[in-house]
Residue, then its C-alpha position, 0 to 999 in steps of 0.5 A: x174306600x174300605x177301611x182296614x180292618x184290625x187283626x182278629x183278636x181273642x174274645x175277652x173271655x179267654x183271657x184271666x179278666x174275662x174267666x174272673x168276670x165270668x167267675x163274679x157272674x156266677x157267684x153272684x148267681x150263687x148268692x142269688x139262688x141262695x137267697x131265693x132259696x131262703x125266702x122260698x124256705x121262709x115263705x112257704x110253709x109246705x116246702x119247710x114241712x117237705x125238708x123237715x120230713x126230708x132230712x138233712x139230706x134232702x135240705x143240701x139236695x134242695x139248697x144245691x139245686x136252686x144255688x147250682x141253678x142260678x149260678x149256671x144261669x148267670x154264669x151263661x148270661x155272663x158269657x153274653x155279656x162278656x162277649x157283647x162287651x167285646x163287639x161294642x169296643 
């Protein structure tokens, strides 16, 4: 015999939990970029010499990439997640 199935609901990532879990995904792909940032800048001697004769300007562009980078990347695995997380329960 078939059980009933429940009405369909709304994935977890509509609703105000879900947009902050998605929110704590990508600052912490933020936080992650920005760190990895900093050691390449720490570790490699080129890259430093490449943003020196850069400027400032070439610094924020280089910074913004890696941190805007990370945090798409994990704000999309956090949509994974979420989602998974959803079927499970």
């Amino acid at each position: 015999m078939r059980t009933r199935k429940s009405p369909h609901k709304l994935p977890d990532l509509i609703s105000p939990t879900g947009a902050l879990k998605l929110m704590t995904h990508a600052m912490m792909g933020a936080a992650l970029g920005l760190a990895f940032t900093l050691t390449l800048i720490l570790a490699n001697p080129a890259v430093a010499e490449l943003l020196n004769h850069g400027g400032s300007r070439a610094i924020f562009i280089f910074v913004g990439t890696f941190v805007t980078t990370f945090a798409i990347g994990a704000g999309l695995t956090g949509i994974v997640f979420i989602l998974n997380e959803d079927k499970e329960s």
